[in-house]
C-alpha positions as CSV (number, residue, x, y, z in Angstrom):
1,X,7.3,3.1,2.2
2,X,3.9,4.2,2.8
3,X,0.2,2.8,2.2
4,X,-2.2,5.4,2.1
5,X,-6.3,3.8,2.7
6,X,-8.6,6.2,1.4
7,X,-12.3,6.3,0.8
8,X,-15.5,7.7,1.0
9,X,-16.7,8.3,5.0
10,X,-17.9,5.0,6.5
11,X,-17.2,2.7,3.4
12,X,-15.2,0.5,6.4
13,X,-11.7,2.5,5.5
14,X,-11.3,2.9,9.2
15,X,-12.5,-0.8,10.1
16,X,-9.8,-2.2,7.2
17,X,-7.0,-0.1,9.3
18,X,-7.9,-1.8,12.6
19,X,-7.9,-5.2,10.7
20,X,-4.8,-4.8,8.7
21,X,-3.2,-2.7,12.5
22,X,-5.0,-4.2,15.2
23,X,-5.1,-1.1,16.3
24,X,-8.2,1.3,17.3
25,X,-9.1,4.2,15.1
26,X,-12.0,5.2,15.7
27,X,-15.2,3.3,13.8
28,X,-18.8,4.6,13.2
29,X,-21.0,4.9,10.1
30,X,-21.1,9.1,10.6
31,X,-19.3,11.1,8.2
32,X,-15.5,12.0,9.2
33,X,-15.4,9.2,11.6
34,X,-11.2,10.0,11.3
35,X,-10.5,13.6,11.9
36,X,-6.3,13.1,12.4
37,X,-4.8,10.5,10.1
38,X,-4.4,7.3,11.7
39,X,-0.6,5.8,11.5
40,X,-0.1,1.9,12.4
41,X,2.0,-1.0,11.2
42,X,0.6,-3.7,8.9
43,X,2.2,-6.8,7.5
44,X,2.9,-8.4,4.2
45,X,4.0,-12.2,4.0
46,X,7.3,-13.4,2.8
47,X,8.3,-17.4,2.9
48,X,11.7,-16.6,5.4
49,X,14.7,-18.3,4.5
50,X,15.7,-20.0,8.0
51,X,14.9,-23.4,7.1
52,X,17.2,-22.6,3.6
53,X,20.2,-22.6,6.5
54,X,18.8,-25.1,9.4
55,X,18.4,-22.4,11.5
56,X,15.2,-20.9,14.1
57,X,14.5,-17.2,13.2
58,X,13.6,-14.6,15.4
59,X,12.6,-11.4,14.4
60,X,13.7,-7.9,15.8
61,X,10.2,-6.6,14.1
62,X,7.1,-8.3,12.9
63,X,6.8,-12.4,13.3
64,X,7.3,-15.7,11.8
65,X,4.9,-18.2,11.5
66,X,4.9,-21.2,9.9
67,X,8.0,-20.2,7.8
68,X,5.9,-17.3,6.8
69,X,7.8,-14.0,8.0
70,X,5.4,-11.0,8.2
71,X,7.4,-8.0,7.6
72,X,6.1,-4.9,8.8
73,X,4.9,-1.7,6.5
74,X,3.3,1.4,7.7
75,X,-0.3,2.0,7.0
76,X,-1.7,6.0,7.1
77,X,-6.0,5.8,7.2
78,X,-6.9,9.5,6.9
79,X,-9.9,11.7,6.7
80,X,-12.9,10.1,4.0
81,X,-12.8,12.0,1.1
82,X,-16.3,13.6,-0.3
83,X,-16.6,15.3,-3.7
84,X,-15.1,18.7,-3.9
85,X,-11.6,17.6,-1.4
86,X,-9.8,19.4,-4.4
87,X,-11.4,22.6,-3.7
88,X,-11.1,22.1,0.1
89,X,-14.8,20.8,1.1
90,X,-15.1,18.5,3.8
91,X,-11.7,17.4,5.2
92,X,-10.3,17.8,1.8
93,X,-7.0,20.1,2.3
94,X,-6.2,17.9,5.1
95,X,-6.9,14.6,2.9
96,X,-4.4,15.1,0.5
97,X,-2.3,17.0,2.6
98,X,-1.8,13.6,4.5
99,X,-1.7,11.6,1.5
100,X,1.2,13.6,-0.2
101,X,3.9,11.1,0.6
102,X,2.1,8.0,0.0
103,X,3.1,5.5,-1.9
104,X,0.3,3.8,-3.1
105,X,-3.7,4.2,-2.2
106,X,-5.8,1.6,-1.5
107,X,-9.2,2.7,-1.9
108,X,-11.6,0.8,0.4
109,X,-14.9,0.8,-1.5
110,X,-18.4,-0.1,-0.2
111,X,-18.8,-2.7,-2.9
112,X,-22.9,-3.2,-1.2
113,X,-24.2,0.1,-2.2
114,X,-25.5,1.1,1.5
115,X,-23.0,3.9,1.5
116,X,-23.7,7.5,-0.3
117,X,-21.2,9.4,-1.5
118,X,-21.6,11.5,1.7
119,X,-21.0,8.7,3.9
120,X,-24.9,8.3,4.8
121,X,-26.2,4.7,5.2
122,X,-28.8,4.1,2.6
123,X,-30.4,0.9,1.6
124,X,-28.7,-2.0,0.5
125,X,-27.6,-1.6,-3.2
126,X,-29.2,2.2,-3.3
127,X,-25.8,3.6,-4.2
128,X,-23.9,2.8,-7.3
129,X,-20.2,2.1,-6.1
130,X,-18.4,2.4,-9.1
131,X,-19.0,6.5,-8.7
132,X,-16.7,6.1,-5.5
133,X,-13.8,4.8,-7.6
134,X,-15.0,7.4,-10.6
135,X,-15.1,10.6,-7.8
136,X,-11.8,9.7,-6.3
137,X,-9.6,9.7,-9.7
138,X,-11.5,12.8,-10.3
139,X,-10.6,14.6,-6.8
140,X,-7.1,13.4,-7.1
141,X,-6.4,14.5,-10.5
142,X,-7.4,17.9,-10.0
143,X,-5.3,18.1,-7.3
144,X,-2.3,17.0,-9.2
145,X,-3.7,19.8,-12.1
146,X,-3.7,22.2,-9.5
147,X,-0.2,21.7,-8.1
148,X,1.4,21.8,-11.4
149,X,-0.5,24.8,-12.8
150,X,0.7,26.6,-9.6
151,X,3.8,25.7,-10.4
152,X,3.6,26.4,-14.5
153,X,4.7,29.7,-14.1
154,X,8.3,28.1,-12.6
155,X,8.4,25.9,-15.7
156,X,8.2,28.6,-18.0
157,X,10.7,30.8,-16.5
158,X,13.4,27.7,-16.6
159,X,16.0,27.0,-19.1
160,X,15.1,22.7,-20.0
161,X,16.9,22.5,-22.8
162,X,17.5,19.2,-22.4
163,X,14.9,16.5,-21.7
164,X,17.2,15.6,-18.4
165,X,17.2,19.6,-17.3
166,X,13.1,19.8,-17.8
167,X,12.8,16.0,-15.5
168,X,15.0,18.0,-13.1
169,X,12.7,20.7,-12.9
170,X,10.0,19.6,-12.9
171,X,11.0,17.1,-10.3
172,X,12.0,19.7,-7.8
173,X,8.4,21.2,-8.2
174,X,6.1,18.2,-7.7
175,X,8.4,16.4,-5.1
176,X,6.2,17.5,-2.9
177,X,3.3,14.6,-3.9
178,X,5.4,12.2,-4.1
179,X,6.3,12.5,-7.8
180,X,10.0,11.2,-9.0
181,X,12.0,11.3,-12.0
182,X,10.8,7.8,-13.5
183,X,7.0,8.2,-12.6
184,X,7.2,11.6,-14.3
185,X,9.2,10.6,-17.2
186,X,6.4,7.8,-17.6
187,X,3.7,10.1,-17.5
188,X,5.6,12.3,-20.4
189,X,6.0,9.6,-22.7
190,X,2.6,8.2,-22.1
191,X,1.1,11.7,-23.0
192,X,3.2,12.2,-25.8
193,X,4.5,15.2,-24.1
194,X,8.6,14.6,-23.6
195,X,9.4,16.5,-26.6
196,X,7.3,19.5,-26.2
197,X,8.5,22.8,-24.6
198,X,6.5,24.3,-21.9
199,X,4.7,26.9,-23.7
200,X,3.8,24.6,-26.3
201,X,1.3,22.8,-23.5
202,X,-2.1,23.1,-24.2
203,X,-4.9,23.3,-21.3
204,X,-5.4,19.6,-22.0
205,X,-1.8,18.5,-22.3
206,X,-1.9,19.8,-18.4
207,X,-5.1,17.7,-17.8
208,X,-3.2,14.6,-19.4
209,X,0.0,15.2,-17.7
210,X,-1.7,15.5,-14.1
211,X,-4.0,12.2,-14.4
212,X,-1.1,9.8,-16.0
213,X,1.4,11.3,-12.9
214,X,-1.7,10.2,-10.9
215,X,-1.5,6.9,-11.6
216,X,2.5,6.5,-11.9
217,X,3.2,8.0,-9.0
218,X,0.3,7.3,-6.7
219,X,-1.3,3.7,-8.3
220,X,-4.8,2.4,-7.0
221,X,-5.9,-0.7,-5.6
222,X,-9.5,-1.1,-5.1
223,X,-10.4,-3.1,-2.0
224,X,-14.1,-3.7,-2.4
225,X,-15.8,-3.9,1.0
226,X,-18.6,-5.9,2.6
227,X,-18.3,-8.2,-0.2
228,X,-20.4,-11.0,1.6
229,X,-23.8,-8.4,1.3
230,X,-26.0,-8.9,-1.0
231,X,-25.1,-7.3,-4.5
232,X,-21.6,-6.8,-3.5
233,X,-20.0,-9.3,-6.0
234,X,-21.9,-7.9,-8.8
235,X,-20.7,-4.9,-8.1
236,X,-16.9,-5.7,-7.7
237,X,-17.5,-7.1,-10.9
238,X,-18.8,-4.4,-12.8
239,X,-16.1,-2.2,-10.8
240,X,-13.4,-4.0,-12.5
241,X,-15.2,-4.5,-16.0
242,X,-15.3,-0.4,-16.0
243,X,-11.5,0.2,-14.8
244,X,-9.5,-2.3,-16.4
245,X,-6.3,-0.5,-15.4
246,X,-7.0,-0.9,-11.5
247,X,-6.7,-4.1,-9.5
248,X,-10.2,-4.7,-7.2
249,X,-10.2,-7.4,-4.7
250,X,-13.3,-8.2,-2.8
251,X,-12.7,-8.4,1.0
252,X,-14.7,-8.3,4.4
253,X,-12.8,-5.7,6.7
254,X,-14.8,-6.5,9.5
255,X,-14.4,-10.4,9.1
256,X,-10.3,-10.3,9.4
257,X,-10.9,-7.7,12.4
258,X,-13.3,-10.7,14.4
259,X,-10.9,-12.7,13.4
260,X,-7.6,-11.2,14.6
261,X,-9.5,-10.3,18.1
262,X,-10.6,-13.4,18.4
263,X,-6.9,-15.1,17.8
264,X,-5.4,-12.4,20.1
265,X,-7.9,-13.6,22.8
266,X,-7.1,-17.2,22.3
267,X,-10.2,-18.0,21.3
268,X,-9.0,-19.4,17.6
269,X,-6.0,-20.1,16.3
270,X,-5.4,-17.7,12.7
271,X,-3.1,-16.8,10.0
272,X,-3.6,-13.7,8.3
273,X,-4.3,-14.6,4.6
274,X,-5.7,-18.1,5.2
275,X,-8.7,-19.8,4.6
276,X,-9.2,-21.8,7.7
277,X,-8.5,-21.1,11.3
278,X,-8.9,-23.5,14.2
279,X,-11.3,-23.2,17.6
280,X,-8.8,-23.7,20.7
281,X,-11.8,-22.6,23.1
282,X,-15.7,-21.8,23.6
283,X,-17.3,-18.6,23.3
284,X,-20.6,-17.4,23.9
285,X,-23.3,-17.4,21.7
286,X,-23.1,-14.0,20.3
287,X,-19.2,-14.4,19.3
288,X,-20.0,-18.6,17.9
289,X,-22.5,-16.9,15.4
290,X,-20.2,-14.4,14.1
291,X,-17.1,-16.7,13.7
292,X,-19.4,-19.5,12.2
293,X,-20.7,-16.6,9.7
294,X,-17.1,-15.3,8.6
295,X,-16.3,-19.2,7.9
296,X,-19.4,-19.8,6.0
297,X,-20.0,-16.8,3.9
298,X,-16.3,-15.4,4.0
299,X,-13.6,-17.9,3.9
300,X,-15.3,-20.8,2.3
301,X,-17.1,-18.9,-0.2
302,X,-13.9,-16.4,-1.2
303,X,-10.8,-18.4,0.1
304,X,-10.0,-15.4,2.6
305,X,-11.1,-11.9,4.1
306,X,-9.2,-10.3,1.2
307,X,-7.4,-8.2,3.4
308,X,-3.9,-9.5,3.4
309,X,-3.9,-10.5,-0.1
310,X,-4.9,-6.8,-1.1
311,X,-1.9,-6.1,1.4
312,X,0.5,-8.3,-0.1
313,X,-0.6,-7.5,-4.0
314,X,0.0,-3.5,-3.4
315,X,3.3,-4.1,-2.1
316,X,4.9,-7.2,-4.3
317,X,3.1,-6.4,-7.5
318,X,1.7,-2.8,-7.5
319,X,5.4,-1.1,-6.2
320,X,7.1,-3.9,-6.6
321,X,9.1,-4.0,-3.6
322,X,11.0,-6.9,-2.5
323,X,12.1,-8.5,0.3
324,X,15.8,-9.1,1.6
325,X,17.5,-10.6,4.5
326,X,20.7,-9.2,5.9
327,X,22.8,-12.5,6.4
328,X,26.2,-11.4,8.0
329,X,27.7,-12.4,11.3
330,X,26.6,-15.9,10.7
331,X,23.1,-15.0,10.2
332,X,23.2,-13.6,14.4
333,X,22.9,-10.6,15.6
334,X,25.1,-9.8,18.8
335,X,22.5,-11.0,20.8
336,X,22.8,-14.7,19.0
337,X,19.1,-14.1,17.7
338,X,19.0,-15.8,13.8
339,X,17.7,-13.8,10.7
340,X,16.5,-11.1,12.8
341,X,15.7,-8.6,10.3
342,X,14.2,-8.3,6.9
343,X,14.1,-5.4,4.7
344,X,11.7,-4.1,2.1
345,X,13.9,-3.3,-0.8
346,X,12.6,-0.6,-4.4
347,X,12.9,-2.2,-7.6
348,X,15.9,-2.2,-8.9
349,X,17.8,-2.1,-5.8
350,X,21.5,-3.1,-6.1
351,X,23.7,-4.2,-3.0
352,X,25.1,-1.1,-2.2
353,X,21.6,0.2,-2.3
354,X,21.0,-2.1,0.6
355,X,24.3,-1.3,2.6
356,X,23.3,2.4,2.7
357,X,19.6,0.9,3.9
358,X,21.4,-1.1,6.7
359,X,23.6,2.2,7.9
360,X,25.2,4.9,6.1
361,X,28.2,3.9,7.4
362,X,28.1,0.3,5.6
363,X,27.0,2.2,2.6
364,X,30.6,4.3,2.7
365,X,32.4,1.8,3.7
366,X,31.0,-0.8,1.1
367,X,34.0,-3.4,0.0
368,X,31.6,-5.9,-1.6
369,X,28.9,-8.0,-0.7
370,X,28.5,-12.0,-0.2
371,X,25.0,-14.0,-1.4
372,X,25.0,-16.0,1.7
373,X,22.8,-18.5,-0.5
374,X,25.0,-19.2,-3.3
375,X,28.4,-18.0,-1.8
376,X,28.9,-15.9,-4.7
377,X,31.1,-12.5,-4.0
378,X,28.9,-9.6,-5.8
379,X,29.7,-5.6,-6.4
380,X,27.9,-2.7,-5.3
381,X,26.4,-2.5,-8.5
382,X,24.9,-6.2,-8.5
383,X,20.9,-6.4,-8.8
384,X,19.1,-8.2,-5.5
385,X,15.9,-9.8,-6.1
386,X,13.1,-11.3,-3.5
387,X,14.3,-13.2,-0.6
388,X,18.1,-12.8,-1.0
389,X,20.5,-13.2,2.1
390,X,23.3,-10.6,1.6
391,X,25.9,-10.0,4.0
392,X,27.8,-6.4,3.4
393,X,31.5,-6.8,4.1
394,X,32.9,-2.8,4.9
395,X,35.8,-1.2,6.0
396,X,35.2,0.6,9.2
């Protein structure tokens, strides 16, 4: 799974990958700040399940704190899009190029209205934000039209006489950006379009086809930015009042980056996600001011920087993942360290789904599987669900 950020140049894309990474892409307010695409590891929360079994986890990859287990997701921050990416202007080609195999986009919007379309700072509120969210559906859309006109010509020339053979083929064509059986089946039958042969497409049934793919296959959140300035609110507002279908959250990239450094440092003590933090040392003046800001105008005021909960909302409720624990060998690895993994399951995952995710080996060998919770012996065929502890028993 991947987690594409897009977004104008210097709406604070860059800054919400540092915050959500802790890692340094570069940051300025120039356009095309991020030339190469930016890969690092974020983190969405699940409650773990050691104290379910009286037992001290320790994780192989990402952390545990508090009985919260952050589980680890990668995170791509590419080039900032500018009207025209479709046609190649700017950094487009390379844009969506990089965003092919994402999952899901979360669009990080200047929600203040200081940042133009070109990624020039202007004043406060002289830029109307909602054309961000309006250019990018735009750009993205024509350049799912674009793929699947280059490929129309294939289309014609194959024999679907079935619904399943003309899924299949078009599958094989548009794997390339991501698309899948389901997402294109729903985009179909939202259009109306299952039951129609190629030829009988019009030039609009294309246009229809290519934005309902769009959002099936590579689903929006909007992550309004900066949304402690003046105006910003409104504005997130009025984003979400003019695109019902889309999920905005107002957050303050720069706030969870202060705060993270700050943690790291040992200057506070901070949970991603949470409304307080706690002071374990002085600072100087410069860094007091700051903190005291983000506490008063961020987490009071909002309940959080925003940015874990947009984290947490894209995977759980936008793609639906969920979480499951591997729970054989009496819940120890061979090094006698409890619950040390956690995977990130699809919907609709079954057990032997989750064997073949553990090794392909377990996967072949797949006898049957045990729900270490309820001690309940389950097929390969058996439905997991969020924060079960399965262990695969295999012959091998």
């Amino acid at each position: 799974m991947q987690i594409g950020l897009v977004g104008a140049p210097s709406s604070g894309k860059s800054t919400f990958f540092n915050a959500a990474t802790l890692l340094n892409a570069p940051m300025a307010s120039y356009p095309f700040t991020t030339i190469e695409p930016n890969k690092g590891m974020g983190f969405v929360r699940v409650k773990c399940i050691d104290k379910e079994f009286g037992v001290q986890c320790n994780p192989r990859t990402g952390y545990c704190k508090n009985g919260t287990r952050f589980v680890p997701i990668e995170i791509i921050d590419v080039a900032g899009l500018v009207p025209g990416a479709s046609e190649g202007k700017g950094m487009g080609n390379q844009f969506l190029s990089d965003l092919s195999k994402a999952d899901c986009l979360i669009h990080v919007v200047d929600a203040s209205g200081s940042t133009n379309d070109k990624g020039e700072s202007v004043g406060a509120g002289s830029f109307d934000p909602v054309n961000f969210v309006e250019f990018l559906e735009k750009e993205i859309d024509a350049w799912f039209l674009g793929i699947i006109k280059k490929n129309w010509v294939k289309f014609g020339k194959l024999p679907v006489d079935s619904k399943a053979k003309m899924l299949e083929a078009m599958q094989q064509n548009l794997s390339g950006i991501g698309a899948t059986d389901k997402t294109i089946e729903h985009a179909l039958i939202k259009g109306q379009l299952a039951e129609k042969k190629f030829f009988q497409w019009s030039e609009q049934d294309k246009e229809t086809f290519a934005t309902n793919l769009r959002q099936s296959s590579k689903p929006i959140v909007i992550a309004a930015n900066k949304i402690d300035l003046p105006g910003a609110e409104k504005n997130a507002e009025r984003i979400q009042k003019k695109f019902p279908h889309l999920k905005v959250f107002g957050c303050s990239a720069v706030s969870e980056l202060v705060l993270k450094r700050a943690a790291k440092e040992g200057a506070i003590e901070y949970e991603p996600g949470n409304k307080t933090f706690a002071e374990l040392k002085q600072v100087d003046e410069k860094q007091k001011k700051g903190i005291e800001y983000i506490k008063t105008n961020v987490l009071e005021k909002f309940g959080s920087t925003g940015i874990q909960q947009i984290l947490d909302t894209t995977v759980f409720d936008i793609l639906k993942y969920f979480a499951v624990f591997p729970a054989g060998g009496k819940l120890q690895d061979q090094h006698g360290n409890y619950i040390p993994d956690c995977y990130l399951m699809p919907p609709e995952s079954t057990a032997l789904d989750f064997a073949f995710r553990l090794h392909t080996d377990i996967g072949n060998g797949f006898i049957r599987a045990i729900d270490s919770k309820t001690k309940m012996v389950v097929g390969k065929e058996h439905k997991l669900k969020h924060r079960d502890a399965i262990e695969i028993v295999f012959k091998g």
